[in-house]
C-alpha positions, -999 to +999 in steps of 0.1 A: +000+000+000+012+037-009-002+069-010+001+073-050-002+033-062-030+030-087-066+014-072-066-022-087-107-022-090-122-042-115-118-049-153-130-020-173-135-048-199-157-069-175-193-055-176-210-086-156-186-082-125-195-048-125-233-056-125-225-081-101-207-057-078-234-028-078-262-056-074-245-071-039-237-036-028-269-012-035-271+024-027-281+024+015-257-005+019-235-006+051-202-016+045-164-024+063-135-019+046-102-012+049-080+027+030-056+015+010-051+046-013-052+082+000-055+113-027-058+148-017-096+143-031-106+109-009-100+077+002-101+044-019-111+016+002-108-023-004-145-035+006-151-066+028-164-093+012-168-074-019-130-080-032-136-067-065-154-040-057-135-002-054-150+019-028-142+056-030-146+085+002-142+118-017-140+152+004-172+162-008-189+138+018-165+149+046-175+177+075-156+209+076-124+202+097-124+167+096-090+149+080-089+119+055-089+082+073-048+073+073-036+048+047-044+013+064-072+021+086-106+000+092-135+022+083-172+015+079-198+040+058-230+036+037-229+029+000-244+064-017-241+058-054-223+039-083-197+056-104-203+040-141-175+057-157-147+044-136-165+021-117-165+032-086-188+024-055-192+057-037-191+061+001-205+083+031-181+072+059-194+068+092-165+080+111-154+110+097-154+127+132-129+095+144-104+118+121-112+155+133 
């Protein structure tokens, strides 16, 4: 894990895994996961039980004065959208305030 490696989400080419991913993980879903790429923008987070699945925490969801979860850390959060173009699983972290 480091702070600039590329997310390796799933296949661009695979359309059926990414059905498959937005079906088991639908918009209201709570999930675990743990950061494993931090951007000045958000979090990418590898999902539990969901390992092709790329879960993103941009700084759009985040309160004012709150930090960015550190590179390794568990976090939980609530599944708010799909991203089709990059396939992407959007997500409102629960414990934002955990990093004021």
């Amino acid at each position: 894990m480091t702070e600039y490696a590329r997310p390796d989400g799933p296949s661009s080419d695979d359309c059926r895994e990414w059905s498959a991913t937005k079906a088991a993980l639908p918009v209201g879903t709570r999930i675990t996961g743990q950061v494993i790429i931090r951007r000045h923008f958000g979090v990418f987070i590898r999902i539990v039980g969901a390992p092709n699945a790329l879960g993103m925490a941009d700084i759009g969801s985040m309160p004012p004065h709150a930090r960015l979860p550190a590179l390794g850390a568990q976090v939980s959060g609530e599944v708010v959208s799909h991203t089709e173009h990059n396939r992407q699983v959007r997500i409102r972290l629960s414990e934002w305030n955990d990093h004021l």
